[in-house]
N, C-alpha and C positions, 0 to 999 in steps of 0.2 A: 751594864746598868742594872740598878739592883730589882727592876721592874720585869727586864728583860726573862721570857720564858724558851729556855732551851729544850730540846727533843733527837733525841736517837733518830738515825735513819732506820728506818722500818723495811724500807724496800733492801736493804744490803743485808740487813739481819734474816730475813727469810733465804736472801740467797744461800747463807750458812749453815742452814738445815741440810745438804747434802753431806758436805764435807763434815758434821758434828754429828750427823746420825747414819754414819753410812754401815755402824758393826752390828745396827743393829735391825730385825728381819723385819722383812716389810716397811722400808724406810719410805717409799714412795707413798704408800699408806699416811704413814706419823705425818708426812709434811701436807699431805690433802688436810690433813685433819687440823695439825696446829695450822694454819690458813683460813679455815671456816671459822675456829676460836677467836681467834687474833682480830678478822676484818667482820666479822658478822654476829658480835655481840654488841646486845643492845642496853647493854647495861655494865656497870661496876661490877656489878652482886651475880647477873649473869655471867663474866667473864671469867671469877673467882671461882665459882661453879663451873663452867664446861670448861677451865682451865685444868682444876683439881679431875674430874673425870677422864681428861686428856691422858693425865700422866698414869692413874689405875689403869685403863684399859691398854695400855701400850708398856705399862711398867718401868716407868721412865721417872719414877719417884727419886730415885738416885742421882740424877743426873745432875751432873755442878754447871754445866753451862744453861740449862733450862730452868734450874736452881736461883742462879745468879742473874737471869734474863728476868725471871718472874718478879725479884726485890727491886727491880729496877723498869716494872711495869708501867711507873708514870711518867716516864719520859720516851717510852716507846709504842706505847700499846695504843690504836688513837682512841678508843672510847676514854681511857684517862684524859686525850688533852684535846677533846671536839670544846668544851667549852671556852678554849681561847680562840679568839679569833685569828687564824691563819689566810682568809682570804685564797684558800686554793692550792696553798703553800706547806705541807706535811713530812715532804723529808730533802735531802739534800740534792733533789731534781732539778733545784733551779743551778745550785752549782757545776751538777753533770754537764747539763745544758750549754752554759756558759765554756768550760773545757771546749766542747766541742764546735761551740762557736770559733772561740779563739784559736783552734785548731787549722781552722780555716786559714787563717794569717802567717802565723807564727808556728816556728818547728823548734825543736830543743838545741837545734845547729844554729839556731838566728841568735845574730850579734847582739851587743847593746842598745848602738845607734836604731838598727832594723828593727828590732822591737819599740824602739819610741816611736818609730816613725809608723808600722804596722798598727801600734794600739790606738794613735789617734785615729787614723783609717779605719780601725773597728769601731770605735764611736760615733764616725759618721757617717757607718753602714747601718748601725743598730738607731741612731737618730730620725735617719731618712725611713728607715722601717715603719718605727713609730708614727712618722707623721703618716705615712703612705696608706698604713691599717686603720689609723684615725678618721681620714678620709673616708676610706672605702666602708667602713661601719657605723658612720656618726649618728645614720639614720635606723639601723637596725638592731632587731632587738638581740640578747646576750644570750649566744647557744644551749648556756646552762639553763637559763631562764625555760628556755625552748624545751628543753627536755623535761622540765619539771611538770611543766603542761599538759607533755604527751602523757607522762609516766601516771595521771594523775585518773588515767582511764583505764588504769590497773586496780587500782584502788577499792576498798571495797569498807564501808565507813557506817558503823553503827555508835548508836549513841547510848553509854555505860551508864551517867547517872547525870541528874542537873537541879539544881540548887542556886536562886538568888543572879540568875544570869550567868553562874559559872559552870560549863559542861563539860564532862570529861567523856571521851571518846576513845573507841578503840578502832583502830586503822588496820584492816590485812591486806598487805601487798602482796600482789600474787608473780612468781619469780620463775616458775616452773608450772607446769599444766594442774599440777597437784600439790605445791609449795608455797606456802603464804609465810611473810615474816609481820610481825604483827606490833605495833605501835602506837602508845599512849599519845594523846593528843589533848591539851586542854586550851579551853576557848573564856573568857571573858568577854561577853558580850559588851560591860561595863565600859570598861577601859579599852575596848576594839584590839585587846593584846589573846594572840595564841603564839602553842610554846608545844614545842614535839619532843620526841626523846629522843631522837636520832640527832640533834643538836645540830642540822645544817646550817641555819640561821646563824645562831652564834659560831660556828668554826668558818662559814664560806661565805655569808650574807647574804644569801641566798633563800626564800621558803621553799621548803623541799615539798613535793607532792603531797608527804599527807597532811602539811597544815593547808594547802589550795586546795585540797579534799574535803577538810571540816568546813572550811569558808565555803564554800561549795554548796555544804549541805546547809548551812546556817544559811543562805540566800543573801550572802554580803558582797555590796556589786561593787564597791574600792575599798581596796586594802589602804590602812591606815601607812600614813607619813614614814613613819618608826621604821617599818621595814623594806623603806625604798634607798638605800644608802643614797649618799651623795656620792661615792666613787662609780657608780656603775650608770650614771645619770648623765647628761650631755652640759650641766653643770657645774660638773667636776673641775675644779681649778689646781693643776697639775705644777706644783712649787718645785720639781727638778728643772722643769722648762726654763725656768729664769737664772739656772747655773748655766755660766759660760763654760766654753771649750775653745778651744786655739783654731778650729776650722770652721766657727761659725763668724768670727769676729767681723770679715768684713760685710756681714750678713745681718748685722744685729740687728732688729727691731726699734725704733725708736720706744718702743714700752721697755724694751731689755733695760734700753741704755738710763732712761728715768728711774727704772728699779734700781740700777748699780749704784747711782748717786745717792738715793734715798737709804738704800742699804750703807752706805758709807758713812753719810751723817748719821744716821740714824745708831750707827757702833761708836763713834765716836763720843755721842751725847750719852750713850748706856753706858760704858766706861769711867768717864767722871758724874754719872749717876749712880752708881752702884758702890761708891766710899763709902756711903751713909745712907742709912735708915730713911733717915729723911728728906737728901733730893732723892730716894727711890719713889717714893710717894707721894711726890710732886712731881714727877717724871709719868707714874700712874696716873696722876688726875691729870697732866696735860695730853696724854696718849686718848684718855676717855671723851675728852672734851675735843681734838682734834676728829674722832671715830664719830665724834655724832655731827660735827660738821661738816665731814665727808659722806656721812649717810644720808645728812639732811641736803643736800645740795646734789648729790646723785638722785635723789626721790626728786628733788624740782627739777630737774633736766629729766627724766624719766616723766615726767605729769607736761611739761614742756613740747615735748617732743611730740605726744598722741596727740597734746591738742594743735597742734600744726598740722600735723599730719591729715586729722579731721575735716580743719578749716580749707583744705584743699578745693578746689570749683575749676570748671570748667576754662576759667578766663587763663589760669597760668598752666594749661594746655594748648590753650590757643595761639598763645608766644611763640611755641616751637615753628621753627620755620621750615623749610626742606633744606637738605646739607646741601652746600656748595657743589656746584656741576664740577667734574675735574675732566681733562682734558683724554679722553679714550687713545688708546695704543692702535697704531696703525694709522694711513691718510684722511684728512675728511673726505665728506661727496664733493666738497666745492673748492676741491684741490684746484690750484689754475695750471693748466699741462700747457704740453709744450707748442710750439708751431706744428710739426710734423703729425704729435694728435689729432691737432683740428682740424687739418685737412683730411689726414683718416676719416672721422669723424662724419664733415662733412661728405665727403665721396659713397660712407655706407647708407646716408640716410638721403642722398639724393636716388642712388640705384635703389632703397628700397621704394621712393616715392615714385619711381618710373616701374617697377616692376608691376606696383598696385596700380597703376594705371592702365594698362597694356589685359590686365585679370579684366578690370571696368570693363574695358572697349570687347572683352572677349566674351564677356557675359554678355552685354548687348545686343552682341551680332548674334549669340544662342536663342537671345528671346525672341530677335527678327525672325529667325532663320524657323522656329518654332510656332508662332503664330503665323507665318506662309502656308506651313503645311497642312496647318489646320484649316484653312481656308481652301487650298483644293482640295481636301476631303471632303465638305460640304458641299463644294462644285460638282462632283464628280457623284455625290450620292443623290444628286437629279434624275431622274430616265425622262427619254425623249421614246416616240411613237412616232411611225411614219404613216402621215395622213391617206386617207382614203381617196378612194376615184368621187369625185363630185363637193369632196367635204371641204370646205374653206375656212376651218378653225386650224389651230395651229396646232393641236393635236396634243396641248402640254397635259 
């Protein structure tokens, strides 16, 4: 497409500094150095500069493949191409990646057949992934995000000049105990837009610590709309989901199978719309008119729904009844047993009512047999005297 923006791999081109500069002394040197040029220039004009110095102090002015690498700067170098948005994506990683996936399956000895039948199986290895991490992340926030936070207490944020709500600021990141890499940052207070030079925004979608820095310092407690994508959002409406595959079929969703129809008609009607000028632009105004009907009738189910929801009380709480008793595993108590039980039964509970009676009669005779004793003891703690010559008392 003539939109489409193409890019060198950058990571396979540095591997080539061994093998293109190995005649020449101190090669380990050259490739330290072209590495800080390459990944740690903050600018065009900077690059151009520590590019040109590169080659004087190493003397590598000559060189045809460093020569021919530099003419072709814009499609390798990434300070030339951070202002397209990549999303993450800067050299040919994602296709390594995928090799290696598929390595997993398939070998260069696998037949025809075995590889149709492997590729699908890698589709609904890599599907079920998808869903599986979707899941397990839907509530958390984006790593990158995460890092941008921490990194943002690196930072070190002075304010250069300001003018009419517009400020421009200088950002030092400190990278090393003694090392700051330093970063224009401009804020419109106006329009709630800030813009950094390091371009992470526009290449990742992402605000990179030194514009959470300036925001920071500016005392601004939400960041504006603009730089909340909708892909990184729980939002996000994920249009490869609704391409079938041959192992999900008898899985489909009923939303699948209403998209596939509507896609159907819907190609069908664009096809003999698209002869002429003029049902294209009747095919327009019905596509408009149909989108605001749909909007408008989602917004009354959406305004529909809270106020039910609202209208809620007590009384259709009180309907709910208790769930059906179900029948427990194992005998009831009032199982009816056999003849031979009952006799059992009977025989232990008549010996136990004679046992406790036999205890009764035996406590009994202990409280007899106990209050006796205690009574010749009071007998016996009498004293008698034997009366005297003439005395006629009883001497008690």
């Amino acid at each position: 497409m003539p939109t489409t923006v193409h890019r060198w791999c950058i990571w396979h081109i540095m591997k080539k500094i061994p093998s293109k500069l190995n005649g020449y002394k101190g090669h380990a040197d050259i490739e330290q150095e072209m590495s800080q040029v390459v990944w740690n220039s903050q600018s065009k004009d900077s690059f151009d500069r520590n590019w040109k110095d590169f080659l004087l102090n190493f003397g590598l002015a000559d060189n045809k493949w460093l020569s021919d690498l530099y003419e072709d700067r814009h499609i390798c170098v990434p300070i030339y191409l951070d202002h397209h948005f990549w999303a993450g994506m800067r050299s040919t990683q994602r296709s390594e990646s995928m090799h290696s996936f598929f390595n997993k399956y398939i070998t260069r000895n696998s037949s025809l057949i075995q590889f149709v039948k492997q590729y699908d199986n890698c589709l609904g290895s890599r599907e079920q992934a998808e869903r599986e991490s979707d899941a397990a992340d839907f509530h958390t926030l984006i790593p990158e995000v995460q890092a941008q936070f921490r990194g943002k207490a690196n930072c070190i944020t002075r304010l250069k000049n300001s003018a009419l709500g517009y400020s421009v600021y200088d950002v030092g990141e400190q990278v090393f105990s003694s090392i700051f890499n330093k970063f224009v940052v401009t804020y419109d207070s106006v329009a709630a837009e800030v813009k950094c030079q390091c371009l992470l925004f526009e290449s990742r979608g992402i605000l990179c610590r030194h514009a959470l820095s300036v925001l920071s310092f500016e005392q601004v407690s939400q960041v504006s709309p603009r730089y909340i994508l909708e892909r990184w959002s729980k939002k996000v409406k994920r249009r490869h989901t609704h391409i079938k595959s041959s192992h999900d079929e008898p899985l489909m969703e009923p939303r699948s199978k209403r998209f596939d129809q509507l896609v159907f008609r819907s190609q069908n009607i664009c096809e003999f719309a698209s002869e002429s000028e003029e049902l294209t632009v009747i095919l327009h105004r019905a596509y408009d008119n149909i989108m605001a009907e749909v909007e408008s009738l989602k917004a009354k189910r959406k305004g529909t729904s809270s106020l039910s929801h609202e209208d809620a009380n007590l009384e259709s709480v009180n309907e709910l009844q208790s769930p059906p008793r179900i029948r427990t595993r194992g005998r009831p108590k009032n199982r009816l047993g056999s003849k031979l039980e009952k006799q059992i039964a009977n025989a232990t509970k008549k010996k136990k009512t004679k046992v406790l009676s036999e205890i009764n009669l035996f406590d009994a005779a202990s409280v007899a047999h106990s209050n006796c004793s205690q009574y010749q003891g009071h007998v016996m703690s009498y004293q008698f005297r034997v009366p005297a010559a003439g005395d006629n008392s009883l001497g008690v």
